[in-house]
C-alpha positions in Angstrom: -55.5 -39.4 9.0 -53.1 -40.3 6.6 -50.0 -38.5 4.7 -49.2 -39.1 0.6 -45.1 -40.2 -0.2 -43.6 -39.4 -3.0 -42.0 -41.6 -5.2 -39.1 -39.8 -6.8 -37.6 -42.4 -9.5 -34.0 -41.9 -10.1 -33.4 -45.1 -12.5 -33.1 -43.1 -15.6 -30.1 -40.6 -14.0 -28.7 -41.9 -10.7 -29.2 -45.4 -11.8 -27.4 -45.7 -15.4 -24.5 -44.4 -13.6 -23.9 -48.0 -12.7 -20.6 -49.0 -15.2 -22.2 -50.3 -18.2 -25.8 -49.6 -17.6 -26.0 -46.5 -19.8 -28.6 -46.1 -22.0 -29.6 -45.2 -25.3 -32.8 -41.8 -26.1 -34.7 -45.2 -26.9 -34.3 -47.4 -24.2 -34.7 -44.6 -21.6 -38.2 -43.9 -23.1 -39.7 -47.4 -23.1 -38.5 -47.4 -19.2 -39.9 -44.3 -18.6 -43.6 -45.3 -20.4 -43.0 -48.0 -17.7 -42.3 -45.8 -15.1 -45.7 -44.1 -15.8 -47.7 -47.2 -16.0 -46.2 -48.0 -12.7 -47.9 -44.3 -11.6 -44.3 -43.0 -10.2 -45.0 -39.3 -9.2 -41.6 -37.9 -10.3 -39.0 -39.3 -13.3 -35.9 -38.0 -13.1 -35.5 -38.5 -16.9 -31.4 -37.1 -16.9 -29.2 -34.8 -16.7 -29.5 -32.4 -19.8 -26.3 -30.6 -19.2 -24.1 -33.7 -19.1 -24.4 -34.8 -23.3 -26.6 -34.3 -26.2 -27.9 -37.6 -25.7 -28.8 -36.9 -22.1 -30.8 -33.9 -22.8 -32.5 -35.4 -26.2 -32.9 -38.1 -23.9 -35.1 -35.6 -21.1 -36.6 -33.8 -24.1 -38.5 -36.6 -25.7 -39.7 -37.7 -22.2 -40.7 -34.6 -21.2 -42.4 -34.9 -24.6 -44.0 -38.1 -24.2 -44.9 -38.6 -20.1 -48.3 -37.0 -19.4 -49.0 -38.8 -16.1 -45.8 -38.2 -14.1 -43.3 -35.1 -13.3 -40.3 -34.8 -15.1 -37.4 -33.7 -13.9 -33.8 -32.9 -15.3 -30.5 -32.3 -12.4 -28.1 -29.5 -12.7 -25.3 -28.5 -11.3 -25.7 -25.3 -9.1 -24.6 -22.9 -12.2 -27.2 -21.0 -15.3 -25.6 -23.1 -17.7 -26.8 -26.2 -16.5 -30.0 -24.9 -15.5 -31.0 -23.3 -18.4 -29.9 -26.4 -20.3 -32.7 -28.7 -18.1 -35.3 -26.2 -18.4 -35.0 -26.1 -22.0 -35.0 -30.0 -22.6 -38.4 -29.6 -20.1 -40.2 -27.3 -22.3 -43.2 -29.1 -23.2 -43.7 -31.2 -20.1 -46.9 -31.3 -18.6 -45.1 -30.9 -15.2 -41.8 -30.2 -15.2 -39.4 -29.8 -12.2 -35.2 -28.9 -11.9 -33.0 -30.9 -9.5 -30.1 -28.7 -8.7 -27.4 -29.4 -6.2 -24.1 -28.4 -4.7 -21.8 -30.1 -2.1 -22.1 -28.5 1.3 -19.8 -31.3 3.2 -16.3 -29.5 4.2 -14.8 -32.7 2.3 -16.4 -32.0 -0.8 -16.2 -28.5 -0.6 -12.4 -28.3 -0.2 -11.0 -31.3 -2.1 -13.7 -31.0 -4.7 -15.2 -27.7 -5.6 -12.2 -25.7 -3.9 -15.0 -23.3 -2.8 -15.4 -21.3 0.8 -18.7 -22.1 2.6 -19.7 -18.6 1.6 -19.0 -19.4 -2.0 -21.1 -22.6 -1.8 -23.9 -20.5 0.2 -24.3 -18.1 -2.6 -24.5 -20.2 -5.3 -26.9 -22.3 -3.8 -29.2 -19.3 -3.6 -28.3 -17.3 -6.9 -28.7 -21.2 -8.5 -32.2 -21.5 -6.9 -33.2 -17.6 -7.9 -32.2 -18.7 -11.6 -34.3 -21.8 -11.7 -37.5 -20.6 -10.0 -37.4 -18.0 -12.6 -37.9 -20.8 -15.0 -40.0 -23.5 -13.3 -42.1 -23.3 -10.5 -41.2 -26.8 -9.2 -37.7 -26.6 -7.8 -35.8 -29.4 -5.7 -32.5 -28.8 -4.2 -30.0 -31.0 -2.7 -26.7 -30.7 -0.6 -24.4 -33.2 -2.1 -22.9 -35.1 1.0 -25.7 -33.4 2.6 -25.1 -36.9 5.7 -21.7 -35.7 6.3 -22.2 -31.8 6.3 -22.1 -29.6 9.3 -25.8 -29.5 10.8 -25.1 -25.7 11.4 -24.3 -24.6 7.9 -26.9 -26.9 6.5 -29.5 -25.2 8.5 -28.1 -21.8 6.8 -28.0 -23.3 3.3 -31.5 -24.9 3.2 -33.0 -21.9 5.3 -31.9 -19.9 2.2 -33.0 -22.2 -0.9 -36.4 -22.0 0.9 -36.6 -18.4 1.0 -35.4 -18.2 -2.7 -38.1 -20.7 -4.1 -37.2 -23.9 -3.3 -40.5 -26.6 -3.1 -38.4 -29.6 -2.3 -35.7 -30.1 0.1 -33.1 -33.8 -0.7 -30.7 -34.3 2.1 -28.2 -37.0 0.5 -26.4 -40.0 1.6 -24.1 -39.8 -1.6 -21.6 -42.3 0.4 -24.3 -44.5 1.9 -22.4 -43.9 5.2 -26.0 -42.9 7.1 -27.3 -45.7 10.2 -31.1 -45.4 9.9 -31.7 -44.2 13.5 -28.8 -41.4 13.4 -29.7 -40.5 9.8 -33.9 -39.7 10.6 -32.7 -38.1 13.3 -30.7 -35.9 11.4 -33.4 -34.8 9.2 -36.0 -34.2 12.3 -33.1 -31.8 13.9 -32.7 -30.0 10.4 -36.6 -29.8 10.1 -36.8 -28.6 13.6 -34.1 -26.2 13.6 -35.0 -24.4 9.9 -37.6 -21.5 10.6 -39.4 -21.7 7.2 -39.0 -26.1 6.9 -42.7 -26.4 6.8 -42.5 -24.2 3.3 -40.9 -27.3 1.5 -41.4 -31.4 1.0 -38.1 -32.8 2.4 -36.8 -36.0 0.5 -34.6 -38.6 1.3 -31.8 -39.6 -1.2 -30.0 -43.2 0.2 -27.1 -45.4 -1.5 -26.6 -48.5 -0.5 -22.9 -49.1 0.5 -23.8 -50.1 3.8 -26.9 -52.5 2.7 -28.9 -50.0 4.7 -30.5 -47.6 1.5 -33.9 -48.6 2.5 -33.6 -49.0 6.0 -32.4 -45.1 5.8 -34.9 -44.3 3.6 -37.8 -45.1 6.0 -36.6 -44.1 8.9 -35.8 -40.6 6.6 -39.5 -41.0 6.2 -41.0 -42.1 9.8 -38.3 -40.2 12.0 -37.7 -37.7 10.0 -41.0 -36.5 9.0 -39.9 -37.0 5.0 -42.1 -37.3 2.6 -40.4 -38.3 -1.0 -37.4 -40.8 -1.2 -35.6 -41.2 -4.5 -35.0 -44.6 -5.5 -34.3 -46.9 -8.8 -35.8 -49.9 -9.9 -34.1 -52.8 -8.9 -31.8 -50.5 -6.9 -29.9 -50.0 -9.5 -26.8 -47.4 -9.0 -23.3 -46.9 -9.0 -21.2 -48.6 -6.4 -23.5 -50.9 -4.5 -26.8 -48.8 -5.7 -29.8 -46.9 -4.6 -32.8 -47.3 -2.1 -34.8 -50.1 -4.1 -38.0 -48.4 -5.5 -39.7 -51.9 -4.8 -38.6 -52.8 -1.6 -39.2 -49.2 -0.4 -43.1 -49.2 -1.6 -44.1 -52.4 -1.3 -42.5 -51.6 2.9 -44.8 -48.9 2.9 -47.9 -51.0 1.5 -47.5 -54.1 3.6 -47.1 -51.9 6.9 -48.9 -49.8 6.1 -50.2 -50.2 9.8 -47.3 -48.7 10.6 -46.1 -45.8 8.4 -50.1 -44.7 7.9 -48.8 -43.4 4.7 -50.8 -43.5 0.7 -48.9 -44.3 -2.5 -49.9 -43.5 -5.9 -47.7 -46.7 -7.0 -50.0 -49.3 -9.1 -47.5 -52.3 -7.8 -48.9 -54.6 -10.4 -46.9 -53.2 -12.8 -43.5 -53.4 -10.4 -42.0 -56.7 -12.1 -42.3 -55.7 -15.4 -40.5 -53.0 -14.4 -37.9 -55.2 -12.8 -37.4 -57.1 -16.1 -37.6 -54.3 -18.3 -34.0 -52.3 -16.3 -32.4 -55.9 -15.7 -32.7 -56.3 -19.6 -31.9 -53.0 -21.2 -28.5 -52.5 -18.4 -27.7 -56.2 -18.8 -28.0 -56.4 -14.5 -29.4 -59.3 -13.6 -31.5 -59.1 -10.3 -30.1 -62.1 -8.3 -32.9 -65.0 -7.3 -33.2 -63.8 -3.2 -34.1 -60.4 -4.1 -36.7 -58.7 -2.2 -39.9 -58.5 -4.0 -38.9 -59.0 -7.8 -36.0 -62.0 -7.1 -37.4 -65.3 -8.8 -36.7 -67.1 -5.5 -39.1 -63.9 -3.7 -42.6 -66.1 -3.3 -41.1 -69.3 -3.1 -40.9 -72.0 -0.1 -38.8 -75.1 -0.6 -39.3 -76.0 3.0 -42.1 -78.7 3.8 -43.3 -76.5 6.9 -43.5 -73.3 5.0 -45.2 -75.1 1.9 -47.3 -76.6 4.1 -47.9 -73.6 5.8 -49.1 -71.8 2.5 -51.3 -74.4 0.9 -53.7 -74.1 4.2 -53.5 -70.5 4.4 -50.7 -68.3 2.2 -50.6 -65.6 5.1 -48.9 -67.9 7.5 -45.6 -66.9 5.7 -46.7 -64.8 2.9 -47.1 -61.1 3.4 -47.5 -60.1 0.5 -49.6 -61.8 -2.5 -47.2 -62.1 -5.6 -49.9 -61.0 -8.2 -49.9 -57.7 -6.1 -46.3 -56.7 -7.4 -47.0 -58.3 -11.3 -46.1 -62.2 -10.6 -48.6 -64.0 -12.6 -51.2 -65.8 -10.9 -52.4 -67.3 -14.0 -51.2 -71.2 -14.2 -52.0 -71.3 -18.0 -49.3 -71.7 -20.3 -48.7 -71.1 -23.7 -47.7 -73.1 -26.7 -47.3 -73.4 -30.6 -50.9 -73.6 -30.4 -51.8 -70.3 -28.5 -53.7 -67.8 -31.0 -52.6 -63.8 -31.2 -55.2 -63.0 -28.7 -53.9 -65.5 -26.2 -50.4 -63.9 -26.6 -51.8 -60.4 -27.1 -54.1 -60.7 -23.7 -50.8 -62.5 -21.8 -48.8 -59.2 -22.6 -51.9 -57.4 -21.0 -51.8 -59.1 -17.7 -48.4 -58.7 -18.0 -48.3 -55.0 -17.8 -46.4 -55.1 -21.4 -47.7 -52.1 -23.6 -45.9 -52.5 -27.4 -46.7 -49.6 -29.6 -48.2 -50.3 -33.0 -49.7 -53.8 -33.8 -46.3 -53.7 -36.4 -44.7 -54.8 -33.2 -47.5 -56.7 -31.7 -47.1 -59.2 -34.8 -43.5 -59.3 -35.0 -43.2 -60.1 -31.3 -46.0 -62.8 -31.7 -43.8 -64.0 -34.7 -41.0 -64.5 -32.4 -42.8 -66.3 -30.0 -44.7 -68.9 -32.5 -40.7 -69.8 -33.5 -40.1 -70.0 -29.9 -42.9 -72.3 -29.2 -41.9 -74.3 -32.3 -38.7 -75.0 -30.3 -39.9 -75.3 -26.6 -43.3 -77.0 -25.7 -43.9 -74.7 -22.4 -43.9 -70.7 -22.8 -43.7 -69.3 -19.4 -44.5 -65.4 -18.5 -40.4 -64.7 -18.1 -40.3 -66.1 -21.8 -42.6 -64.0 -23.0 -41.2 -60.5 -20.9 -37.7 -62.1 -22.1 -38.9 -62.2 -26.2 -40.8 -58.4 -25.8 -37.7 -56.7 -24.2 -34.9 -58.7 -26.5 -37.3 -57.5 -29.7 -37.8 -53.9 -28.4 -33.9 -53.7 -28.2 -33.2 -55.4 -31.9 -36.3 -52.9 -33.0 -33.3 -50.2 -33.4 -30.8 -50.3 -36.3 -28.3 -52.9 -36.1 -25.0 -52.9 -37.3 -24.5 -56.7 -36.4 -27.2 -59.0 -36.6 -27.6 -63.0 -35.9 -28.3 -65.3 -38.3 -27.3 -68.7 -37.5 -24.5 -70.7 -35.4 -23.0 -74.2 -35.6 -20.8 -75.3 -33.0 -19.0 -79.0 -32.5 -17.7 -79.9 -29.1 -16.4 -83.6 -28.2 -14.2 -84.8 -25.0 -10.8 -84.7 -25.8 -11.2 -82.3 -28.9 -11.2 -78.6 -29.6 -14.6 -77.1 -29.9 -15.5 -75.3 -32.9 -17.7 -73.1 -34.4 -19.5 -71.7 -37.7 -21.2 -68.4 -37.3 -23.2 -66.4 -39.4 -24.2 -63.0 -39.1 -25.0 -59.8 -41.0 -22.8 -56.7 -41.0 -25.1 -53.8 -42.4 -27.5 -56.0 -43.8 -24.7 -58.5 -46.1 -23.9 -61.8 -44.5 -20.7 -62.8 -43.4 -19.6 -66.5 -42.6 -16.4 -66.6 -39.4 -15.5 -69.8 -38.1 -13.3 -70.5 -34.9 -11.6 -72.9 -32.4 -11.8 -72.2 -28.8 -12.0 -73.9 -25.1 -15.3 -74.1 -25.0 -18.5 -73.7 -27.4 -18.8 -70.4 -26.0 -15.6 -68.9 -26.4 -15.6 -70.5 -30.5 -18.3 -68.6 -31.3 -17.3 -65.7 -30.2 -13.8 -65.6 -31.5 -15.6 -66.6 -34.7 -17.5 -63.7 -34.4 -14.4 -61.4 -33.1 -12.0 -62.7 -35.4 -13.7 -61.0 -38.7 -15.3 -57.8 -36.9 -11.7 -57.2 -34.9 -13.4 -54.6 -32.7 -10.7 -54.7 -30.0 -12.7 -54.7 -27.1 -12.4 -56.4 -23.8 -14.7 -58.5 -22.5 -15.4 -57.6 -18.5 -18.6 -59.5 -18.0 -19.9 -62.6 -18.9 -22.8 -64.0 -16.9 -25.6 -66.3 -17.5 -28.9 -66.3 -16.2 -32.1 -69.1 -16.9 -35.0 -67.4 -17.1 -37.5 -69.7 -16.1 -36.7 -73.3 -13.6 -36.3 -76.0 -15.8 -34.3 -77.6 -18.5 -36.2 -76.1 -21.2 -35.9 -72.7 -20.3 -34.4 -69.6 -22.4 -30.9 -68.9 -21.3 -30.1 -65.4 -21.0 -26.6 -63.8 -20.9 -25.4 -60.9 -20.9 -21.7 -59.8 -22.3 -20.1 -56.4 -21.0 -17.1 -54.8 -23.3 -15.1 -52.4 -23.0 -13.2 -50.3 -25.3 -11.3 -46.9 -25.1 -13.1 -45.7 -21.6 -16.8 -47.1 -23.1 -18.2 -49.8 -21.5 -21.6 -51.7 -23.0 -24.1 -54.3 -21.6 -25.4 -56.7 -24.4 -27.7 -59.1 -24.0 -29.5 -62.0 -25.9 -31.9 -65.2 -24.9 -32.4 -68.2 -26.9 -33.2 -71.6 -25.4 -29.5 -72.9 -26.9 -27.2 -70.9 -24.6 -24.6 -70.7 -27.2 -26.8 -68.8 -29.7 -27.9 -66.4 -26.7 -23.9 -65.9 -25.8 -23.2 -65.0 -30.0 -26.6 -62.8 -29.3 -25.2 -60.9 -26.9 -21.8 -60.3 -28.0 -23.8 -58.9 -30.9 -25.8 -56.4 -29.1 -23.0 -55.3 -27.4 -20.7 -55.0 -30.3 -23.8 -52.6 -31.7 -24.1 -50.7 -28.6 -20.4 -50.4 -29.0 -20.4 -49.0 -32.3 -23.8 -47.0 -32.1 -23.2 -43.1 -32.5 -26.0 -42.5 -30.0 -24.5 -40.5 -27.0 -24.4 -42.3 -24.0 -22.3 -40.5 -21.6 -23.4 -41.5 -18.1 -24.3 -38.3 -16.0 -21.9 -37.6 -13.1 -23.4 -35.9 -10.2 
């Protein structure tokens, strides 16, 4: 016999809340499309109370998503509750997250509430919900570090009141995997009316142990959703990895003896699409979607593999959306070739309007580079998704000097609301010219925290892509930008940042 998990995908709340990794109405709705083709059974799409943005944010997935739940957190109050299960209206299956902190810590310092209080409000907050949605999950912040005995009382009581799913938290990611499943089998044992609920794990990653925790939440414990973000994307040192977590589950499946819905074909796309909108690249030896994940540099191992790929291969990377498919694309490659690479690709554009203009930008690619590989083409989809929006600030074109022994120097030009603008600029590098050229006329004041480059594909000829993270007055923006000429994707990104900078869409990161 075996049991279903739940994948609960926390990307689009718990995730932006990374510094910088905020995102726009739009770009949480082309993740969240993803998120469904990837056949996640819950999206927590936000948190409605926290800014307009956030809940027009929840509303148009709610909206949109037909295949997966959506769900919005609140705070243990009617405010925020009614809030989420207005910007749900219209989902085809809809479910509040609300939570409170039950730890003595965060009860004191934090809420400055008695555990009575906090008992109370947990049930009048679950009463309230249940009255508005019949799919109610509720969580006790610092729920790790709580005392077992007033836990019991406080989930005991959310049960009786209506809850259907039961989070116990490692908000500090201070849980050891064998202590922390424990914990949640003594809960489960202790609480008379446990079996009335699914009981969810909820691990950060401080530690390095988020999805260690997680499954033994899940094998020990007897839980049967964990929460987790793509690429493990989070605040601090992150989440439980949504693809490390499933793709455990899959490959042990010996083990666990658990079923997923997850179609893992569609997991690196995925991985590319949140590494591209936040501007966090996923580093090469990352589990599963790291460019360095199915590759063997030593003579043994690729030995090994060329006779038989399971002596060190245990999992096949065309299972989690690595291309199997050696052909490669040039200038000569038709619209179908491109269209039917996007396919395999698990890359779904809208209209045909962007079908052609994204084919456009890869015949001026290929006019430039004799070898499109698949991280080209997932690189030139996700930079045109982003520059389908309104721009302030747009690229046009760049020329840069650099000799030994002289200053480097650059000639940009770029559009401001649609009217060119020529900027020029010394600077120590060809980098740093271009964009003090580009600074120097818009004057936008803002610090640069982040600049990192990344080569999308292993070879001389491949795209650059860099990302550029400012800062100004308490905002802080990812912008990135790709070009095979790594000083045209550097003036790229400063670009899209500078518009993310000075876009009036509201994107105040939820705190939970």
């Amino acid at each position: 016999m075996t049991d279903k998990l739940i994948i609960f995908d926390t990307t689009l709340r718990d995730g932006e809340q990374s510094p910088g990794a905020s995102m726009t109405k739009d770009e949480k709705l082309r993740i969240a499309r993803q998120l469904e083709r990837l056949r996640v059974d819950v999206i927590e799409a936000g948190f409605a109370a926290s800014s307009n943005g956030d809940f027009e944010a929840v509303q148009a997935i709610a909206h949109a998503i037909k295949d997966s739940t959506i769900c919005s957190l609140s705070r243990a109050n009617d405010r925020d509750i009614a809030r989420a299960a207005e910007a749900l209206k219209g989902a085809n299956s809809a479910r509040i997250h609300t939570f409170i902190a039950t730890s003595a810590l965060h009860m004191e310092k934090k809420l400055r509430m008695t555990p009575e209080e906090v008992l109370e409000q947990a049930k009048q907050s679950v009463r309230f919900a249940r009255n508005l949605v019949g799919d109610i999950e509720f969580s006790p912040e610092d729920g790790y570090r709580s005392d077992p005995d007033f836990l019991c009382r406080v989930i005991e009581a959310v049960i009786a009141e209506g809850a259907t799913t039961i989070n116990v938290p490692d908000t500090v990611g201070y849980a050891i995997p064998e202590l922390y499943g424990n914990f949640i089998k003594n809960l489960r044992e202790r609480i008379p009316n446990s079996d009335k609920a699914i009981w969810s794990v909820h691990c950060h990653n401080d530690l390095g142990m988020a999805v260690a925790n997680s499954l033994a939440g899940v094998k020990i414990g007897g839980a049967r959703q964990v929460e987790c973000t793509i690429n493990g994307l989070g605040e601090r040192a992150g989440n439980c990895s949504l693809e490390e977590v499933v793709m455990a589950i899959k490959t042990r499946r010996d083990y666990f003896n658990l079923d997923l819905n997850i179609d893992t074909r569609h997991i690196v796309a995925a991985s590319r699409m949140v590494s591209q909108t936040t501007g966090f690249v996923v580093q090469p030896n990352k589990a599963v979607v790291g460019a360095n994940a199915f590759a063997h540099a030593s003579g043994i191992h690729q030995d090994g593999v060329l006779k038989a790929r399971d002596t060190y291969e245990i999992m096949r990377a065309e299972d989690v959306g690595w291309s199997a498919n050696k052909i490669v694309l040039g200038k000569l490659s038709g619209r179908n070739a491109f269209k039917q690479r996007l396919q395999e690709l698990g890359v779904s554009l809208e209209s045909e309007s962007e079908i052609n203009t994204a084919f456009t930008r890869f015949k001026e690619l290929a006019d430039r580079k004799s070898e499109i590989f698949d991280e080209d083409i997932l690189a030139l989809v996700s930079d045109e998704s982003v520059t389908l929006e309104k721009e302030q600030f747009g690229f046009v074109s760049l020329f840069q000097q650099s000799e030994t022994g002289e200053s480097p120097r650059a000639r940009i030009v770029f559009t401001v609301d649609g009217k060119e603008v020529h900027s020029e600029s010394e600077g120590n590098g060809p980098v740093d010219a271009s964009l003090k050229a580009i600074e120097s006329h818009v004057q936008s004041g803002a610090e640069m925290v982040l600049y990192s480059v990344n080569a999308i594909s292993g070879s001389t000829e491949s795209q650059g892509e860099v990302t550029v993270r400012l800062q100004n007055s308490g905002r802080v923006v990812n912008g990135v930008g790709s070009d095979p000429d790594i000083v045209v994707a550097s003036a790229k990104a400063y670009l899209s940042a500078l518009n993310k900078l000075q876009s009036k869409a509201d994107r105040v990161a939820a705190q939970g």
